[in-house]
C-alpha positions in Angstrom: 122.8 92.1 77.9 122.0 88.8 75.9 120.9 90.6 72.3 119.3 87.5 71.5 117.3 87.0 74.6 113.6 88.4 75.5 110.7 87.8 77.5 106.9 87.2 76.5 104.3 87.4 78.8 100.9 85.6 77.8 97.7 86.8 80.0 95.4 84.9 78.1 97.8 81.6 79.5 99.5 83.4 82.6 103.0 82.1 81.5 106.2 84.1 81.1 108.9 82.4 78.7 112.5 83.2 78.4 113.3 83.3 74.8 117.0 82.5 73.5 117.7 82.4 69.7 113.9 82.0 68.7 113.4 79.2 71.1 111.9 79.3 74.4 114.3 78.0 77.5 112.3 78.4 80.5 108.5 78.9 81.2 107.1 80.3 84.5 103.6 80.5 85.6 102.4 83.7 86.8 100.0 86.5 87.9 98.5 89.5 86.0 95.7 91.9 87.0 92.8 90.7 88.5 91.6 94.0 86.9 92.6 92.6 83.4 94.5 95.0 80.4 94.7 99.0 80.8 96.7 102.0 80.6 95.5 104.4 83.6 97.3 104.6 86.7 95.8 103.8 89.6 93.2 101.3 87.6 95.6 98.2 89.2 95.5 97.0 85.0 98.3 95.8 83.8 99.9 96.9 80.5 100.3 95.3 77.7 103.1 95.8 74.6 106.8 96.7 74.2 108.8 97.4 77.4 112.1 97.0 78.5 113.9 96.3 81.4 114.5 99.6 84.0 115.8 98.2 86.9 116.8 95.7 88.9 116.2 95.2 92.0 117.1 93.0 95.3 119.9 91.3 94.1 121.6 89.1 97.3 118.6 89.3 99.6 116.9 86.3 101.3 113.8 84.9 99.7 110.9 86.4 101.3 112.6 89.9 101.5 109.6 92.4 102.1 109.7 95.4 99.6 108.1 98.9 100.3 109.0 101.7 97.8 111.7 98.9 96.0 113.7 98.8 99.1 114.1 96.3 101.2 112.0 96.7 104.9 111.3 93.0 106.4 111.1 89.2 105.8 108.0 87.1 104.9 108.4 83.5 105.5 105.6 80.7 104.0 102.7 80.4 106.7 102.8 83.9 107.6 99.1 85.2 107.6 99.3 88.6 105.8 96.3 89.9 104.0 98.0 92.5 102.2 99.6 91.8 98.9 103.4 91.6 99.5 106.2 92.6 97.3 109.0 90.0 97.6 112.2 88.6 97.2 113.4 90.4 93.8 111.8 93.6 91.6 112.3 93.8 88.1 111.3 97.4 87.2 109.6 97.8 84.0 110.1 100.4 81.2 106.8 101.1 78.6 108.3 101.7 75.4 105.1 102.3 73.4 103.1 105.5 73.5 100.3 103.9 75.3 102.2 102.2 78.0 104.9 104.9 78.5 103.7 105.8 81.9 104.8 102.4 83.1 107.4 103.5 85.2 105.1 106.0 87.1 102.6 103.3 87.3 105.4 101.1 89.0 104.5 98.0 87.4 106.7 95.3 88.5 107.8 91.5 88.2 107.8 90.4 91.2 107.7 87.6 94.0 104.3 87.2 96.1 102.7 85.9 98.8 100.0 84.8 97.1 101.5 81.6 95.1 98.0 79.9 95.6 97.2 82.9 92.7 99.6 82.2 90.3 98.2 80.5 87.4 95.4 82.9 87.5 95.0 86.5 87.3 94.7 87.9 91.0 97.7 91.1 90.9 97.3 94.8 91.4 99.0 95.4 88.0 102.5 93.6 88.4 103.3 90.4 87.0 103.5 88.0 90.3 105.6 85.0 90.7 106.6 82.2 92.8 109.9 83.4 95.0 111.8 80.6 93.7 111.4 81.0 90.5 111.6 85.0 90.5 115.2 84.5 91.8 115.6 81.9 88.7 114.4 84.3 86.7 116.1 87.2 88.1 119.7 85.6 87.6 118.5 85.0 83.7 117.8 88.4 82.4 119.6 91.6 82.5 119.1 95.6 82.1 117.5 96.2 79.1 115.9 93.1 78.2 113.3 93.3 76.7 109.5 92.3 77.0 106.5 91.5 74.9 103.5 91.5 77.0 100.5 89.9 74.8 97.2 91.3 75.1 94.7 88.9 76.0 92.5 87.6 73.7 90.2 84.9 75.2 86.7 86.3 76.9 86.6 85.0 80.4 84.0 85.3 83.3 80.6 87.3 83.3 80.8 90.6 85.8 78.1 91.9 87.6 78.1 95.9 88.3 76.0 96.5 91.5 75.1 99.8 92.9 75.4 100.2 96.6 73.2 103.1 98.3 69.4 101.4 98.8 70.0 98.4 96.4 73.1 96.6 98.9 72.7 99.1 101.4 69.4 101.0 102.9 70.8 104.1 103.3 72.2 107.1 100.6 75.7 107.6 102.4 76.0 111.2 101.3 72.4 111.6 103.2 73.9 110.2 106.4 76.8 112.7 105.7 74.8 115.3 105.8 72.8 114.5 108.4 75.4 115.5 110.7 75.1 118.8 109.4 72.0 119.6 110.5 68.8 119.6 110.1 68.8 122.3 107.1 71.5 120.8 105.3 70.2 117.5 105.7 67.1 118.6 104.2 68.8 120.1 101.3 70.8 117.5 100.3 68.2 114.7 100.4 66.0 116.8 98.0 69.4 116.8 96.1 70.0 113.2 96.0 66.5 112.0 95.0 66.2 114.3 92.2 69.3 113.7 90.9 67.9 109.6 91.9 64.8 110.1 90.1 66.7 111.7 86.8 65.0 115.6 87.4 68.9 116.7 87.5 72.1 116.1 86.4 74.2 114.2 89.0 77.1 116.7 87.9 75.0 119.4 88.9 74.3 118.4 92.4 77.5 116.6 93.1 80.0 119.5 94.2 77.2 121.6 95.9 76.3 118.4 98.8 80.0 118.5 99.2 80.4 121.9 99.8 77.7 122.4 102.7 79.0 118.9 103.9 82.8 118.7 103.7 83.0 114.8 105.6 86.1 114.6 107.7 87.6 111.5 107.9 85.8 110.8 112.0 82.2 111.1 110.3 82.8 109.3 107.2 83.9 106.1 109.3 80.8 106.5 111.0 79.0 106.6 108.1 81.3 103.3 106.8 79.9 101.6 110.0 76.0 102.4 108.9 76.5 100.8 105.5 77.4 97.5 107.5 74.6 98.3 109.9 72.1 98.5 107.2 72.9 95.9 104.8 70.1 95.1 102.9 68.4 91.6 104.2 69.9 89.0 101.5 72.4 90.6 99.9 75.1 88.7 101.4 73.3 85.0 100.5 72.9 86.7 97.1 76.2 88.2 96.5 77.5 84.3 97.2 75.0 82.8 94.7 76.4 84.9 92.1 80.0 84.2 92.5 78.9 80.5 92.9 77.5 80.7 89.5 80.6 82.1 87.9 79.8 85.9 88.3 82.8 88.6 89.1 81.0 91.7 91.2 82.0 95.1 91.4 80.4 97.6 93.1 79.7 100.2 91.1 78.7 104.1 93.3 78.6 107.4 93.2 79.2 107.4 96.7 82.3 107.4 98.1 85.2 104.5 98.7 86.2 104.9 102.2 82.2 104.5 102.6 81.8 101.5 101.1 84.7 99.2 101.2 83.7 97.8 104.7 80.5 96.7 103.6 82.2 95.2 100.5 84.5 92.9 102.6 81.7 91.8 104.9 79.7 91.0 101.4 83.5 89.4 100.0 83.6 92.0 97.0 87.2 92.4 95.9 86.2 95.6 93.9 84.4 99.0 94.8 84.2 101.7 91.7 83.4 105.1 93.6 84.4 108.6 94.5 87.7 108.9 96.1 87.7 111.1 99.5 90.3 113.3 100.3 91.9 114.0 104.0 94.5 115.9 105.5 97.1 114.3 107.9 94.3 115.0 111.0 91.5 113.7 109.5 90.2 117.2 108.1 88.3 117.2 104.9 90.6 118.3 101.7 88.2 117.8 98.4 87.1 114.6 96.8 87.5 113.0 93.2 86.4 115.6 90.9 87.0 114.0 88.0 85.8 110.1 88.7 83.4 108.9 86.6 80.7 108.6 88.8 80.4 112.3 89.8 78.3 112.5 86.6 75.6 111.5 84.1 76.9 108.1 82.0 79.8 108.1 84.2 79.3 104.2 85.3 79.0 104.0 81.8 82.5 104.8 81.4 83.6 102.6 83.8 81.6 99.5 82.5 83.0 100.2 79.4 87.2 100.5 81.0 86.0 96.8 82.5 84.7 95.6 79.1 87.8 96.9 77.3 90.1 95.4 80.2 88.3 91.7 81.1 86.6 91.0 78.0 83.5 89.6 80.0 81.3 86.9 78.4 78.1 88.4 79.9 77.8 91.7 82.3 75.0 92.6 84.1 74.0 95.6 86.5 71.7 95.7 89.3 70.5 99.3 90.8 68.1 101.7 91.6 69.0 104.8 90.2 68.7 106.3 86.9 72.4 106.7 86.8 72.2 102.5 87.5 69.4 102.9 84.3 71.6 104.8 81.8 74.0 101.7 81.6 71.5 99.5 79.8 72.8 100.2 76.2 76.5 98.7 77.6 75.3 95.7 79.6 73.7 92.4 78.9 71.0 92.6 81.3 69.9 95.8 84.0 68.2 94.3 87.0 66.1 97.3 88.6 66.0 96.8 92.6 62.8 98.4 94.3 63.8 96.6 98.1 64.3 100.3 99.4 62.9 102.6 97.0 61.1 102.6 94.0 62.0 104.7 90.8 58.9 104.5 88.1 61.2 105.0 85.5 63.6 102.3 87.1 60.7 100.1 86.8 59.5 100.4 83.7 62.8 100.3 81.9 64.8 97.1 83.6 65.1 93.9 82.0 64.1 92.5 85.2 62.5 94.0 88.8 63.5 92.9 91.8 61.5 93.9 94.7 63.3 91.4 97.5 66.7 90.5 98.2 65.9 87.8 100.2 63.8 86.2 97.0 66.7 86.7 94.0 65.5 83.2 92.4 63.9 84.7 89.5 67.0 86.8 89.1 68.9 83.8 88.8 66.7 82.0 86.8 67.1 84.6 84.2 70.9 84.7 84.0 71.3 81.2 84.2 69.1 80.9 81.1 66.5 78.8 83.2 63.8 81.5 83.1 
């Protein structure tokens, strides 16, 4: 190991330089979380402080060399059409060496080759720091064991986000309703009552949460059903509208207490990169196991939380939320504007506390009048 060598990584720039002596002898565009800064695993964030090299990985395999669990599996070649995120060519394992980023290793946050080299420059990782497979295996033959790293936090506020709710505001229907309805008539019955007064603020979400799941219990058969409803029943508009935002500069998230597996189809067709809801949980046959107990979502102020973790992690310019829940309501103190949507049902209290209503979908100009500062 070269005592005098280290590596900084810049998010706010994207760059990684090799530093010799105090002066810098190679830079290297690269690729950190689309997700921005954070600690938690599983949050795809990547970390930022004091690590160290762990391990090294790859060394004398052809550029392009597929990795799964850090061993080598197959070869990617430029041109191939993959939409996954690939792992390539070399693996530097990384080390946390500060109390905050000392789950690193669990978190298996990585410097890597990709893929994706029409990314680099920006961020657009999973939590790794991505780079171009040339230059990982420069990079690779530079540094050693041990070396260690300085990843800078960033520091320049970037992008406006926009949190939107799913169930009846980009979607008609209240998935855990459809759930339930293949219950039964009686346990459909109950669990709508559930929903809308949880909906409608007469309950804690908390509260209702576990007991829908326990008289549903979704195996993994209905709940793809239910995944093709939400396509089915895509509220007229939202797509044209989900475009217009990211035209005009705006990141969306979806943001649910409903359920992942759920949603994420209807987020590809609408080209959201990001869904914020309750994990399920199956068994190798498909059978129902439990669900995230503990995700935010599952409870009162709990997209507050997460708005907050986004905030913290992307340092937004401007966030915004669009829903029509009182669970969408409660994040007004934490964003800059709370669009209530009344397309598919309308909440009074919704109503009267937004910063904006909007009835239509299909007639979002007002909406975009008033975050474009044209209102």
């Amino acid at each position: 190991m070269n005592p005098s060598q280290h590596l900084e990584v810049s998010i706010d720039d994207q760059t990684l330089k090799v530093i010799e002596g105090g002066q810098c002898v190679r830079e290297f565009n690269i690729s950190t979380a689309a997700k921005g800064m954070g600690f938690v695993k599983d949050t795809y964030r990547t970390p930022t402080g004091r690590f160290r090299i762990h391990e090294m990985i790859g060394e004398g395999e052809a550029l392009g060399t597929i990795f799964k669990m850090r061993e080598p599996v197959a070869q990617w070649s430029a041109g191939d059409k993959m939409e996954k995120d690939l792992i390539l060519t070399r693996v530097i394992r990384l080390e946390g060496l500060d109390p905050e980023n000392a789950n690193t290793l669990e978190r298996n946050i990585y410097i890597h080759g990709t893929n994706r080299a029409d990314r680099i420059g920006q961020p657009a990782s999973m939590g790794c720091i991505r780079m171009a497979n040339d230059e990982m295996i420069e990079l690779f033959n530079m540094v050693t064991v041990g070396t260690e790293i300085k990843i800078h936090p960033g520091t320049q506020r970037r992008g406006k986000l926009c949190f939107i709710d799913c169930d009846s505001t980009l979607s008609t229907i209240e998935g855990i309703d459809e759930l339930a309805r293949a219950k039964g008539d009686e346990v459909f019955a109950q669990v709508v009552a559930l929903t809308h007064a949880a909906m409608n603020g007469e309950v804690s979400i908390g509260e209702v949460f576990s007991r829908r799941m326990e008289m549903i219990r979704p195996n993994r058969a209905l709940s793809d059903q239910v995944a093709a409803l939400y396509v089915e029943t895509m509220v007229p508009g939202a797509d044209n509208f989900i475009r217009d935002l990211k035209n005009d500069g705006w990141h969306p998230v979806i943001l649910s207490g409903g359920f992942t597996p759920l949603i994420m189809p209807l987020a590809q067709v609408l080209g959201i990169d990001h869904v914020e809801a309750v994990p399920l949980f199956f068994d190798e046959n498909g059978n129902y196991l439990d669900y995230g107990r503990d995700y935010p979502t599952t409870r009162n102020l709990g997209k507050n939380e997460v708005i907050r973790e986004w905030k913290k992690a992307m340092l937004p310019e401007r966030v915004m939320m669009i829903g029509d829940g009182v669970s969408d309501l409660e994040t007004k103190p934490d964003v800059d504007q709370f669009i209530g949507f009344g397309g598919v049902v309308v909440r009074p209290k919704v109503q009267q506390g937004c910063d904006f209503w909007l009835a239509n979908m299909q007639d979002y100009s007002g909406v975009m009048a008033m975050i474009s500062g044209k209102a």
